[in-house]
N, C-alpha and C positions, 0 to 999 in steps of 0.2 A: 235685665238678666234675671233669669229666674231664682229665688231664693231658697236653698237648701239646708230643711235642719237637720241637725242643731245646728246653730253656728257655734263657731269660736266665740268668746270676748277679747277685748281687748288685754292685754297683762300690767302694761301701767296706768295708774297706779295702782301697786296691791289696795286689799281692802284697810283701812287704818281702824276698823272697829266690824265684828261681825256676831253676831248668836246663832248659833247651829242646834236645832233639833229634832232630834230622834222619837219619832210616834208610835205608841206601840196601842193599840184601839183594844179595849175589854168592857165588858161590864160587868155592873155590881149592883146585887140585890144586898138587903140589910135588913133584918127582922127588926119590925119598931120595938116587939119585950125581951130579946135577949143582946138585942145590937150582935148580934153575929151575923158575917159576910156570908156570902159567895161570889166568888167571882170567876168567871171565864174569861180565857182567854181567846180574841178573834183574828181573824189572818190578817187583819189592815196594819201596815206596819209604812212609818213614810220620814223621811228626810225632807226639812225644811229650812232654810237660810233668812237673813235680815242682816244687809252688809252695807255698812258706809263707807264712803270713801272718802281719802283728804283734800282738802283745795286743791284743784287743778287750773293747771293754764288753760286758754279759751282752747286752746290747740287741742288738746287731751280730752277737756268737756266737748266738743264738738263731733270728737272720732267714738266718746263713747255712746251720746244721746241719737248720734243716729247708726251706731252697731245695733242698740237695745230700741230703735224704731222700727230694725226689720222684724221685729217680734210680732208687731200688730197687736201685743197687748199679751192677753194669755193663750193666744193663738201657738204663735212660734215654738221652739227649745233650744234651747244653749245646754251646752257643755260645765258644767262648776264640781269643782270639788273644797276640801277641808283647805283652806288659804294658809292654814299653819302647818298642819302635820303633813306634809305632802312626802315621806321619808318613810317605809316603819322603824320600829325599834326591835324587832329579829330582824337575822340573819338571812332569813329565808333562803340557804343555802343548795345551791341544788339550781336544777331546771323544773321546778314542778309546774304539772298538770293535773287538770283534773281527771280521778281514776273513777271511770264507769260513766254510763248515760243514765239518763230519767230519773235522777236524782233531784228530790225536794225538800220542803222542811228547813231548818237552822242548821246541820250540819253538814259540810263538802268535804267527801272525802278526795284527798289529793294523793298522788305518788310523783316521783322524781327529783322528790327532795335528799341529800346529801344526810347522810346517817347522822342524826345530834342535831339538824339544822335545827333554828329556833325560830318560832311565829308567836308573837307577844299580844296581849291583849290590849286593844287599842291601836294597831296593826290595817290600816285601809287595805284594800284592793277593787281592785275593777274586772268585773266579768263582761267580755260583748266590747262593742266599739261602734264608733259612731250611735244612731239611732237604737241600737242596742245597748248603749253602753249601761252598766248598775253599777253602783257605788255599795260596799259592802265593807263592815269592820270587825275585827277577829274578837271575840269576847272573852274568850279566856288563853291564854297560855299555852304553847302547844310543842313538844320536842316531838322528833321527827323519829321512827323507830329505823333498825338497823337497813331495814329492806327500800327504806325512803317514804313510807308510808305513812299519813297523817291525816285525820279528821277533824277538821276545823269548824269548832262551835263560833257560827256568824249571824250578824242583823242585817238586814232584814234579812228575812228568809228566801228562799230563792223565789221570784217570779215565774224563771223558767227552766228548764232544765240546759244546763251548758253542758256542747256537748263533751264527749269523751276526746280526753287529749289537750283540751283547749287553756293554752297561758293565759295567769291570770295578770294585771297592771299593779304594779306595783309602786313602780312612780309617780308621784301628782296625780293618782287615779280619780276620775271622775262618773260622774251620772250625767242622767240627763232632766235636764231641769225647765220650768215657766215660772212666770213672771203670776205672782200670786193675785194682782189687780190689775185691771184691764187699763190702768192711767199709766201713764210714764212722766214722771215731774222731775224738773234739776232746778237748786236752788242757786241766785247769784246776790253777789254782795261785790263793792268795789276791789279787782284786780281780782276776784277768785270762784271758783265756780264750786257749787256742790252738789253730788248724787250720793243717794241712796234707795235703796229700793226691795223688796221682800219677795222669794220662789220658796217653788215646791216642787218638791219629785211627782216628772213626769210621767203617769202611770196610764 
């Protein structure tokens, strides 16, 4: 059967240990006699994970080592998001969408939010689905003005332009992700089995 990404992962076990980071690409010059900067900032901006998981039954290690084989390494993409925060902390009251097309850069303006709703900083969402999906997080605070209207300062910055209208994920929202090394290794010790293994947002 032909294999289609992303795939899914498995959901047990969650991760018991994970590091999530957020890459934001610049550079910097520095004068060697006054030590004074510059620096610019560049459009590379990337999402990257390093998750372990706890002992599992052979049962559990078997269904995950050959989920993460349909990959072929960094070929494939799966589906991951934030294993903790999968909830925000606003409100996010309302039915919002996104107001206007061909919109780029850090901020998405939104309407259809419910007058006062609240969007907090540190707040995930998901733009797209499947093969489209992007994982995106709200940076600062944001109250919703009276007409439902709201511009939400976000990382990374948009890819592409989403269109007009389109709901954003809210729940357990995800990206799409590969496998950062082209090996796939699980470790065993008696009665228990262990993975871990390191992605990056698929670009």
């Amino acid at each position: 059967m032909t294999i289609t990404y992303p795939i899914t992962l498995p959901l047990n076990p969650a991760p018991s240990r994970f590091t999530l980071n957020a890459t934001s690409f610049s550079s910097m010059t520095q004068s060697p006699f006054s030590a004074a900067q510059q620096v610019q900032l560049l459009q590379g901006q990337l999402w990257s994970f390093s998750v372990d998981y706890p002992p599992m039954s052979e049962d559990q290690a078997r269904n995950w080592f050959g989920t993460l084989s349909q990959l072929n390494g960094r070929f494939g993409t799966f589906l991951f998001g934030d294993p903790r925060w999968k909830s925000p902390r606003g409100n996010w009251a309302g039915a919002p969408v996104v107001n206007g097309a061909s919109q780029v850069g850090q901020i998405l303006n939104m309407s259809g939010f419910a007058a006062s709703a609240i969007v907090r900083a540190g707040d995930y969402f998901q733009i797209g689905s499947g093969s489209s999906a992007k994982l995106h997080v709200v940076t600062q605070d944001v109250v919703a003005g009276g007409g439902g209207l709201a511009a939400l300062d976000i990382w990374p910055r948009l890819r592409a332009s989403p269109s007009n209208g389109s709901a954003l994920v809210t729940a357990s929202p995800k990206g799409v992700f590969r496998m950062s090394s082209p090996n796939l290794s699980r470790s065993w010790e008696p009665f228990r089995h262990g993975l871990s293994f390191e992605m990056v947002e698929a670009l």
